[in-house]
C-alpha positions in Angstrom: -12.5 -35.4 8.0 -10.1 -34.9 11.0 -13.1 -36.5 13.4 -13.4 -39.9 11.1 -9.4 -39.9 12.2 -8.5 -43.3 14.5 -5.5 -42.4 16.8 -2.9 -45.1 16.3 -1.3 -45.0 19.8 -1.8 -42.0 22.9 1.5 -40.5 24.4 2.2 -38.5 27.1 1.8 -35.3 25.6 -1.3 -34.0 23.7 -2.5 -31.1 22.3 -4.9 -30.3 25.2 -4.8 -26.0 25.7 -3.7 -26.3 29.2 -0.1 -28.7 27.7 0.2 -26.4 25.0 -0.2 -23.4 26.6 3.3 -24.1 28.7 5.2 -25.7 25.6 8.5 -24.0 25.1 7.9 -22.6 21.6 4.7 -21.3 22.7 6.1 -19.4 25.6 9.5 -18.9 23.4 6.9 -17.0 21.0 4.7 -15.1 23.5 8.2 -14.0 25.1 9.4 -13.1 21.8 6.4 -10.6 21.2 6.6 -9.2 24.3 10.4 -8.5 23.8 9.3 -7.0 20.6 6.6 -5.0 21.9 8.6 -3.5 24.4 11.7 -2.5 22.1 9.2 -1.2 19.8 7.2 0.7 22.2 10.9 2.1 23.8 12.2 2.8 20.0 9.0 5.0 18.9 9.5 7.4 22.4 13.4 7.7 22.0 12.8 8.6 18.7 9.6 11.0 18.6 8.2 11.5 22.6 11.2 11.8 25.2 11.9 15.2 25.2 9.2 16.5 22.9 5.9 15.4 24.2 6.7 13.1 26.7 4.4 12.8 30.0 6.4 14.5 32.2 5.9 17.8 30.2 2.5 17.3 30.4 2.4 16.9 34.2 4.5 20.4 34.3 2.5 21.8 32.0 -0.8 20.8 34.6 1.5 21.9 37.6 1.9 25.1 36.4 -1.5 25.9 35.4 -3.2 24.6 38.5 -0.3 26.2 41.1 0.0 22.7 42.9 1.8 19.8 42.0 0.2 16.5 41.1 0.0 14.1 43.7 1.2 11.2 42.1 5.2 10.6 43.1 7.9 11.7 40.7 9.6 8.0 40.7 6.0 6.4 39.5 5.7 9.0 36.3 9.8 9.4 35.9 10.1 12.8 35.9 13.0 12.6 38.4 14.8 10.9 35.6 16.1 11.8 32.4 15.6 10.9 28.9 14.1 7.7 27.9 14.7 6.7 31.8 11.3 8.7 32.2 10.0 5.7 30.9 10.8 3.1 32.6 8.8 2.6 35.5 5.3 3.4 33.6 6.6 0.8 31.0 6.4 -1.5 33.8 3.5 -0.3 35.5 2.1 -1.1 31.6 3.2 -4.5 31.1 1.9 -5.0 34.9 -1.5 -3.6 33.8 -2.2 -5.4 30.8 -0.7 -8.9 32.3 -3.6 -8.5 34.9 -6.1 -7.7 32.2 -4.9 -11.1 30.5 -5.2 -13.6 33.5 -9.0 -11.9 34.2 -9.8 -12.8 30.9 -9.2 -16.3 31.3 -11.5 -16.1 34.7 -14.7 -17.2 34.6 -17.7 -14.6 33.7 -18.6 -14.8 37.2 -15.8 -13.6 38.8 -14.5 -10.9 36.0 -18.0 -9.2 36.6 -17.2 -9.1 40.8 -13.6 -7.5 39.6 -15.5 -5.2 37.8 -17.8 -4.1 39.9 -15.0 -3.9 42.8 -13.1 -1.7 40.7 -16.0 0.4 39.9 -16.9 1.0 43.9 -13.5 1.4 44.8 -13.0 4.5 42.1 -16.3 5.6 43.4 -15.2 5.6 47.1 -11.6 7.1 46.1 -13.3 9.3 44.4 -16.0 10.5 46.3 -15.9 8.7 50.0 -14.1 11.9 51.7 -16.4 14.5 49.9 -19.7 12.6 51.0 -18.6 12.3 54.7 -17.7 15.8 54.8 -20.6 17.4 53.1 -22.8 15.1 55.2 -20.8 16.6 58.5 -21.1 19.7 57.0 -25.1 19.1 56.4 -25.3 17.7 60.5 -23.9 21.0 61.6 -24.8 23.6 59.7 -28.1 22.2 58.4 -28.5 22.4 54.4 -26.2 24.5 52.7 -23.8 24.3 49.7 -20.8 22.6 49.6 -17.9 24.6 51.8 -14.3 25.4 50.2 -13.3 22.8 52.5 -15.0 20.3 51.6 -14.1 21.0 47.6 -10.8 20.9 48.2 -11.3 17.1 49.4 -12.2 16.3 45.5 -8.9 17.5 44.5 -6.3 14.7 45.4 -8.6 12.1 43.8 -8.9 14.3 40.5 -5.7 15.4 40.3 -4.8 11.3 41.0 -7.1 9.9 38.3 -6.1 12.4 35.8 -2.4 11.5 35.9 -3.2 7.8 35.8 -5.1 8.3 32.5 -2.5 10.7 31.4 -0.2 7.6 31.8 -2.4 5.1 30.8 -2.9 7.2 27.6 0.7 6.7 26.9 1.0 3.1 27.9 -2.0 2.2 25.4 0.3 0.1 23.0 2.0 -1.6 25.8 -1.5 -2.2 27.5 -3.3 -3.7 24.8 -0.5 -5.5 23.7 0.7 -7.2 26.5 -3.4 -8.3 27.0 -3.3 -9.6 23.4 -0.3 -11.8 23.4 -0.3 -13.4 26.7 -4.8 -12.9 27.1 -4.8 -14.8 23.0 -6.6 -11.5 22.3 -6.3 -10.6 18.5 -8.4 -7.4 19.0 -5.6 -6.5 21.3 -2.5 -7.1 19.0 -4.3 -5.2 16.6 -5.1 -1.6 19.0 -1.7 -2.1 20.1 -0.4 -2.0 16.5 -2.9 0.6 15.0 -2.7 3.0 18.1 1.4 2.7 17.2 0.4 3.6 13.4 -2.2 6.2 14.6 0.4 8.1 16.3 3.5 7.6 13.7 0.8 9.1 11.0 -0.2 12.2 13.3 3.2 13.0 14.4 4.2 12.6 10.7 0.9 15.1 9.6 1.6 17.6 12.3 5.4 17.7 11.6 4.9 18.9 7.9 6.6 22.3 7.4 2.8 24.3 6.7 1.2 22.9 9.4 4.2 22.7 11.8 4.5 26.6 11.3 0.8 27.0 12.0 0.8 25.5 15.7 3.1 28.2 17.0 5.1 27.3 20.4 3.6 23.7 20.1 5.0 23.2 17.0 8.3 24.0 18.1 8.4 21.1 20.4 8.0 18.4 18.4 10.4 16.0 17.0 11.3 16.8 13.1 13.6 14.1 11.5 15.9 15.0 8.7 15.7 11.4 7.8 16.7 12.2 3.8 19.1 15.0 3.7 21.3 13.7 6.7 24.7 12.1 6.1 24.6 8.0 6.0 26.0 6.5 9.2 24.6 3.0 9.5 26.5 0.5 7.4 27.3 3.8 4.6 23.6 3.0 3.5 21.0 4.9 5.5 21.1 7.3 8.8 20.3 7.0 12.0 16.3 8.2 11.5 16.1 6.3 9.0 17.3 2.8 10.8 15.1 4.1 13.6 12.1 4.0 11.1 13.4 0.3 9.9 13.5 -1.4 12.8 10.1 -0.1 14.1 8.9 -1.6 11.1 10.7 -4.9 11.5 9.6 -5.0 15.4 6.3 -4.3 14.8 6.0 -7.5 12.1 8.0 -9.4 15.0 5.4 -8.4 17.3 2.9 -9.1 15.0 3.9 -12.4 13.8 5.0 -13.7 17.2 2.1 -13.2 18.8 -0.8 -13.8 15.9 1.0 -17.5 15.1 0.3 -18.1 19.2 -2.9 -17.4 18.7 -3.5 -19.1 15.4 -1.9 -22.2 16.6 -3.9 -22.3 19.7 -6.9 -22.2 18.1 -6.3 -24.9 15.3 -5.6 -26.6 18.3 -8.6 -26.1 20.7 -10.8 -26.6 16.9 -9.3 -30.3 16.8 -11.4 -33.3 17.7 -10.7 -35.0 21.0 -9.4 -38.1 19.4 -6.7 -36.4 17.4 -5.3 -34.2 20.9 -3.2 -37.5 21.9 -2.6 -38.9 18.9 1.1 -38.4 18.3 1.9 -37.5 14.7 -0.6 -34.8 15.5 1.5 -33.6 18.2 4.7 -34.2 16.0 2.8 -32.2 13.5 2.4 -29.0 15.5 5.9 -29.1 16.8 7.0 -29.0 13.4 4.8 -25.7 12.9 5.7 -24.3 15.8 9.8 -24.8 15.2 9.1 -23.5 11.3 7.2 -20.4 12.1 10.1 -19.4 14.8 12.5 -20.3 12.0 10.7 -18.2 9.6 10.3 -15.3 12.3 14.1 -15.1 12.6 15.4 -15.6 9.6 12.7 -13.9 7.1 12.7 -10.6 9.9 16.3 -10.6 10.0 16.7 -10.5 5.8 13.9 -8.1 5.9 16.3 -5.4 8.2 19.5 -5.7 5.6 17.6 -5.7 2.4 15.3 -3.0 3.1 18.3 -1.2 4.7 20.3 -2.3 1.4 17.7 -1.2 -0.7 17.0 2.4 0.7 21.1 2.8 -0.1 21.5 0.9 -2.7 22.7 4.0 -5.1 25.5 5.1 -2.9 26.5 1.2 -3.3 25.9 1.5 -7.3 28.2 4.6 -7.2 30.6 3.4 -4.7 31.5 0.5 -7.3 31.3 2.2 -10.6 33.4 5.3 -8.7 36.2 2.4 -7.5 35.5 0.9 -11.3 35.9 3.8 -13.2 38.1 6.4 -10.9 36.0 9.0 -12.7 34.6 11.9 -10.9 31.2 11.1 -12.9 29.9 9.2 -9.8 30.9 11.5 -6.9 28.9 14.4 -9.3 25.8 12.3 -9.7 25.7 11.2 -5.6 25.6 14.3 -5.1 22.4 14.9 -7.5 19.2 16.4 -5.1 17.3 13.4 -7.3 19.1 11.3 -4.6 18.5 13.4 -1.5 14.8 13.8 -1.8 12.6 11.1 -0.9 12.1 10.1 -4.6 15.8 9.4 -4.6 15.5 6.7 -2.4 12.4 5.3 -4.2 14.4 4.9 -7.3 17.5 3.5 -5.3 14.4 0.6 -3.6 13.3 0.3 -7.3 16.8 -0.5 -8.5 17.5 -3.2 -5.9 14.7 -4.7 -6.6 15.0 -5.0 -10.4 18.9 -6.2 -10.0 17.3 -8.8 -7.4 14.3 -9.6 -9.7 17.5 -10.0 -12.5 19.1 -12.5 -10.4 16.7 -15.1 -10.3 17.1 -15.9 -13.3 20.8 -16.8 -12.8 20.2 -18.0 -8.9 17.4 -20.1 -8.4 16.3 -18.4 -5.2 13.7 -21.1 -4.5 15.7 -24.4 -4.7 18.5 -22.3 -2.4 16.0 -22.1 0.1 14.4 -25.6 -0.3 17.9 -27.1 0.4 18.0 -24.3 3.4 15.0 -25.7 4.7 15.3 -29.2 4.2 18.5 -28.8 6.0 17.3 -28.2 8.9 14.5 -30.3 8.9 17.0 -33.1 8.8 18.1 -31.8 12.3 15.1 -32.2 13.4 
């Protein structure tokens, strides 16, 4: 139906990719992702890697085994640094990586096949250039013979080099992929970025458990165990530290995910609309409403999803708090201190309250007309 559509006047802009592409709330939104990406990325190693299983005790781990260090320099991997500082560098070297591997992707076949094949030879040379002239030197002088310690040792820098950089790019995989998917329009690359994040969050969480834990020995000392029920509540009164840790990895990774799937979504409805709707301006008026509404919705839904969830996984120590204050009885200090709401089921009946008492009050608060006048507030401003 939208090709039978007659423009009724052309404007300056239009919904052409190569406009679009550069409209604020497209670049607003691929910024946004990237921001969330990153805080995401930096919130999951403070939490579980840096200090536990972070890169630079691998490289010492590899140093110490091989008797040499690794040639790559200590300010590239941040082992001169300390805590999540060890990060910083490869975080760039990351976002540096995957922003290449998103402007190649909008090359032409042609010339992504000639980088390809560059960087296929040039591995091949690093790798093996020095070894082939000296084995052939070898081969001139001494005629045919085996391979000479010497000439070994010449494979060693370029091992030792490409096994740290897939050491790092092994940790840099979420940042990789999903720099490449929001600024490359990739959604295969959101998605690794977000499932390698939930790959490792469920692992760490597996090998963690006490049994298994006590089972890896040494190795299972060095991971990261958080006492994310039993600990006392420091954010707000409602929930600790862990657990606002685990909240706003959550709420960032739906930032991240949002932010960067509408660009794409928006983009193609876009590229998907006939040529004779691309200039027509209520078309154009059209997608700047969508794009203003889903920012709105990014901020404001994300931001309520933070303080109720937060609200929710404390909301017994505010049931207790009030009847305590109501009653001045000791009854509500005795039950906070029940194991019922220590243990994880504890807080699953504390969500399961919050939600019935909110699922009560719509039938005294219309919740929908409150945020129909919201909305058409500020589409007025508009």
């Amino acid at each position: 139906m939208a090709g039978e559509v007659t423009p009724q006047a052309e404007g300056a802009r239009s919904l052409h990719l190569r406009q679009l592409r550069v409209q604020w709330q497209i670049v607003t939104l691929q910024v946004l992702a990237t921001l969330a990406l990153v805080w995401m990325y930096l919130e999951v190693v403070s939490t579980y890697v840096v200090g536990s299983i972070d890169h630079t005790q691998l490289f010492d781990t590899i140093e110490k085994g091989i008797g040499t260090e690794l040639p790559i320099a200590d300010w590239l991997t941040g082992s001169s640094s300390d805590g999540l500082a060890r990060f910083y560098v490869p975080l760039g070297l990351g976002l540096g990586l995957g922003g290449a591997m998103a402007i190649l992707a909008f090359q032409t076949p042609k010339f992504q096949q000639r980088v390809k094949l560059g960087f296929i030879l040039t591995m091949i040379v690093l790798l093996a250039g020095r070894f082939t002239l000296g084995y052939v030197w070898q081969l001139i002088d001494d005629g045919w013979s085996a391979p000479g310690n010497d000439v070994l040792q010449l494979l060693e820098w370029p091992l030792l080099m490409m096994l740290s950089f897939i050491i790092l790019t092994f940790y840099l995989l979420p940042i990789i992929t999903g720099t490449r998917g929001i600024w490359g329009l990739s959604r295969r690359g959101v998605a690794w970025a977000i499932g390698f994040t939930l790959l490792f969050l469920g692992i760490h969480a597996i090998l963690t458990f006490p049994l298994i834990r006590s089972q890896l020995g040494s190795y299972g000392a060095q991971l990261t165990t958080l006492e994310i029920i039993v600990s006392e509540p420091t954010v707000f009164g409602l929930v600790t530290e862990e657990q606002f840790s685990l909240i706003l990895i959550a709420c960032l990774m739906m930032v991240f995910q949002e932010s960067a799937f509408g660009v794409i979504r928006q983009l193609e409805y876009a590229y998907r609309l006939p040529e004779s709707c691309k200039r027509d301006p209520e078309y154009v008026a059209q997608m700047d409403n969508l794009l203003n509404g889903h920012i709105r919705h990014t901020a404001v839904f994300l931001s309520l999803t933070v303080v109720t969830t937060t609200v929710a996984l404390g909301f017994h120590s505010v049931l207790l708090d009030w009847v305590e204050g109501i009653t001045g009885s000791q009854w509500a200090s005795q039950v906070s201190e029940s194991i019922e709401l220590t243990l994880t089921y504890g807080l699953v009946i504390s969500a399961l309250l919050f939600l019935g008492i909110m699922a009560l009050m719509r039938f005294v608060v219309p919740w929908q007309r409150v945020w129909g006048l919201v909305e058409s507030t500020f589409s007025s401003r508009d």
